[in-house]
N, C-alpha and C positions, 0 to 999 in steps of 0.2 A: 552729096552729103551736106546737111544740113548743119551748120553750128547756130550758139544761141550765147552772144555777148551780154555778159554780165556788167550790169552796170558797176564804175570803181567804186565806190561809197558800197554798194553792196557786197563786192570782193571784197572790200576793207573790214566789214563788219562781221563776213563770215571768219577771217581770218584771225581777228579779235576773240570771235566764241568760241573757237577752234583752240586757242593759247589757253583761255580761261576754261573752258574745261578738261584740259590735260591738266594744268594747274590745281583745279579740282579733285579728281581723279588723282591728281599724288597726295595731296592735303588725307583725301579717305581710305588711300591705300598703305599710309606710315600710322594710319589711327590705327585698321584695321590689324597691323603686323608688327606692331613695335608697342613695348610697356611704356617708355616716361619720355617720349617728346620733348621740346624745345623749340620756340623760334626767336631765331636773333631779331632783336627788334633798335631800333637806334633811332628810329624817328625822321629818317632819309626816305627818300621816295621809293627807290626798289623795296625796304624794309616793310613801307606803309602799305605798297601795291599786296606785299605777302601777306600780311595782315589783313589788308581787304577780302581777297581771298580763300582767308581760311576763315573768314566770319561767313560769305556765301557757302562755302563747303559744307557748315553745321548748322546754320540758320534753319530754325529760331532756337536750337541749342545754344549753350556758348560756345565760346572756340576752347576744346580740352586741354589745349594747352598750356603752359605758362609763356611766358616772353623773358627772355635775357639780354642785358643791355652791357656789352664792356665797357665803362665810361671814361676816358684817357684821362678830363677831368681840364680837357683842353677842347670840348665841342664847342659849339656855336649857342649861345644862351635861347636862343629863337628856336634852335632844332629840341633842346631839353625841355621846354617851354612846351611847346610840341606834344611830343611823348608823354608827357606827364598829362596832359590833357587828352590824351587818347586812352589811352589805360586807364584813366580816371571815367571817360564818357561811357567804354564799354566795360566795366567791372572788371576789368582785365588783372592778373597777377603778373607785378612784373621784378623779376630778380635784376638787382645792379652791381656788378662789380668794378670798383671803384681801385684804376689802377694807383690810385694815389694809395692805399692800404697795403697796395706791393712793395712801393717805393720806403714807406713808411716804415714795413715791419724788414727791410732786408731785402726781401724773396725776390726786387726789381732794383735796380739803380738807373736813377736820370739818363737820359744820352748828354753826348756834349754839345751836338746842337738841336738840340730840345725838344726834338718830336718825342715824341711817345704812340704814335702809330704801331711801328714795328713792338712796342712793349706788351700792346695788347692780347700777343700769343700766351702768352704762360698762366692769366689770370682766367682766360677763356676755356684753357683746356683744365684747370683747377678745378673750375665749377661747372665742367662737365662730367669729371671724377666727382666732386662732390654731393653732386646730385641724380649722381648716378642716370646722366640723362644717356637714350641709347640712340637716337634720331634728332639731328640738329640742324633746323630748318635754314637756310641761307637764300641772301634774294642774288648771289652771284648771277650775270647770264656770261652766255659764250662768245656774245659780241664785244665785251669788257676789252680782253686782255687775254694773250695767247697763253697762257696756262691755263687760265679756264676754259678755252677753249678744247680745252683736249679731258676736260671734269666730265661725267657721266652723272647725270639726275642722281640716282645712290649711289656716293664716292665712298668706300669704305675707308674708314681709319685705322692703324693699329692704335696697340694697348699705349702709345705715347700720343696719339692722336696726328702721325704723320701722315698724309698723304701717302702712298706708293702706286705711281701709273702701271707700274706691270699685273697689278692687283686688282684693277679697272675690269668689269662685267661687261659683257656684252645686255644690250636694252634694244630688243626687239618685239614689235607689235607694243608698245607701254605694256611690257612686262617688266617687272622692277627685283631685282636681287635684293634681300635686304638681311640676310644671314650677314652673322659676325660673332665671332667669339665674345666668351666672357671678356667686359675690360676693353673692348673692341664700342665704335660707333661708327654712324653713317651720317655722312653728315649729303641732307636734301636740297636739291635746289629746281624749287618748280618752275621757276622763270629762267632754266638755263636756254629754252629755245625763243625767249621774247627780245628783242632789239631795244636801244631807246626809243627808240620812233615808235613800237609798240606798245611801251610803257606810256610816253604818253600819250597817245591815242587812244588808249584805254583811261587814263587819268581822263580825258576828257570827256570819254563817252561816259563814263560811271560819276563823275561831277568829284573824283576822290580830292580829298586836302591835303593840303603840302604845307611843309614851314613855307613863310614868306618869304625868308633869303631863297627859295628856290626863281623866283621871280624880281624885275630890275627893279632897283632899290637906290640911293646914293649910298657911297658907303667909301671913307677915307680907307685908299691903299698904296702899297709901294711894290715896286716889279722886284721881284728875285728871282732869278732862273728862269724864264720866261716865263712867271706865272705873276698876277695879281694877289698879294695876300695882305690879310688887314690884320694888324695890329688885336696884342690878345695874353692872356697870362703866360704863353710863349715867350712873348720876347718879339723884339723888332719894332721898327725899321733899325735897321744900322746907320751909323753916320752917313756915308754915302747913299743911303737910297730915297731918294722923294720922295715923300707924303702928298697923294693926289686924290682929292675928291671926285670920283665917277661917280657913272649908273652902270653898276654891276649885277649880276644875279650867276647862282651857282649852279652845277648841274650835278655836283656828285658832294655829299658834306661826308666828314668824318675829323680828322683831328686835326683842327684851327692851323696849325704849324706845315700843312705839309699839304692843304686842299686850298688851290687857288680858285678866284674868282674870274669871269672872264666879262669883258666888258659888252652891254646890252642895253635896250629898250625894250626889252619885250615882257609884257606886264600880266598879259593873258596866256591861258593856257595853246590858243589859235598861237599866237605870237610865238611863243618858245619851240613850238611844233616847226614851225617854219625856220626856225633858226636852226633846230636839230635838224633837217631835213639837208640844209645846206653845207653843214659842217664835215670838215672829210677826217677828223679827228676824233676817237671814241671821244666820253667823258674822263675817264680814267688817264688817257693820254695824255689829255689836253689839259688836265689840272688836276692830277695827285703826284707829289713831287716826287714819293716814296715808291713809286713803280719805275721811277725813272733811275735807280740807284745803283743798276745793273739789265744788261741783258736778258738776264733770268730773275729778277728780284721777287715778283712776284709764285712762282714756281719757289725758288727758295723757300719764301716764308710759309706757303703751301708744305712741304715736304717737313717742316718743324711745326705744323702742328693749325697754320692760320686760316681764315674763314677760304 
């Protein structure tokens, strides 16, 4: 019997086209069976990968959809900076909700130590009621973090926009369930079967853009919990923690208060590739503070309504 080794660079490539068009393939299959879409969009890398993707999907249409952005109002000025130049480059419509308007009129109140990560539930599923969206795109994948790891590409919501795992479909042959009642959504994730190592190896073969804190930078920080974090309309350092100028670069952003940096040199995309290669900790692990709050935290916030 005869075999025929595949050279790796060409297994890497097929493996690539093979993500990106199931990727594909759900981008035109939520067009083809849902009214009023949605994709979260935040200007983070998994967000921008989805993004890239549903501009291939409809090309040279636009992408039919809108983009929604929860903005804690505590990001990274580089990541909004970002977004807004993406959305502006491609005519893109993009809705923002601005959990300071929660905080503002009532509907939210501050934490005591200051994140507003966990606050992002309630203004998300508001202005999914509000806009009557029934498919809501996420760039979550399964390598993340053991709750999502157990998410199904079409995760059904109830009419409160809860999670419930007993309610999970069966997805065989990329066949996709996307029935739900009135009041009901689903909320999609095309990149539940990509890795980091896949994202960026795709960022690299496709030449996609990132904010620049995705890459090593100098940037004044102080340790808390074992994480790197820098100074921000949050709050911090505390008396006791030291203010130290590294070269940092970030792997996962989201609210200033609770995503640490980890310390690097790696300036190119080749570079980060090698670093993620090496690392035995997700992204999410290794610096969001907010999944660290519990055994099941992220499952929790999942079950009340979260991306």
């Amino acid at each position: 019997m005869t075999t025929l080794e595949v050279p790796a660079s060409d297994a890497a490539t097929d493996h690539l086209a093979a993500l990106e068009s199931e990727a594909i393939h759900i981008f035109r299959e939520v067009a083809g069976e849902f009214d009023r879409p949605v994709i979260l969009f935040s200007g983070g890398k998994d967000s921008t990968l989805l993004l890239h993707l549903a501009i291939k999907a409809f090309w040279p249409a636009p992408v039919p959809f809108p983009l929604l952005h929860v903005d804690t109002g505590h990001n990274f000025d580089e990541v909004i900076a970002f977004r807004d130049a993406v959305v502006e480059k491609y005519g893109l419509r993009l809705i923002v909700a601005n959990v300071q308007d929660w905080i503002d009129d009532g509907r939210l109140t501050e934490r005591p130590d200051g994140t507003r990560n966990p606050l992002q539930t309630q203004p998300l599923l508001d202005s999914i009621t509000g806009h009557k969206f029934d498919a809501v795109f996420g760039g979550g994948r399964r390598d993340e973090e053991r709750a999502r790891a157990k998410e199904r590409i079409f995760s059904l919501r109830n009419a409160f926009g809860q999670w419930e795992p007993r309610r999970q479909r069966p997805e065989l042959w990329n066949l996709y369930n996307g029935r739900h009642r009135p009041g009901e959504h689903v909320r999609v994730f095309p990149l539940s079967n990509w890795t980091e190592a896949d994202v960026w190896n795709y960022i690299a073969r496709e030449n996609v853009e990132l904010p620049s804190i995705y890459y090593a930078h100098r940037r004044k920080v102080y340790r808390r919990d074992g994480m790197w974090l820098t100074e921000g309309p949050w709050g911090g350092p505390r008396e006791s923690e030291e203010v130290k100028d590294l070269s940092v670069r970030y792997r996962t952003v989201g609210d200033g208060s609770c995503t640490g940096a980890v310390e690097s040199e790696a300036t190119t995309v080749d570079q980060v590739i090698a670093e993620v290669l090496a690392s035995r900790l997700t992204e999410r692990g290794a610096t969001r503070a907010d999944d660290r709050l519990s055994e099941a935290a992220m499952e929790d916030r999942k079950r009340e309504g979260y991306f």
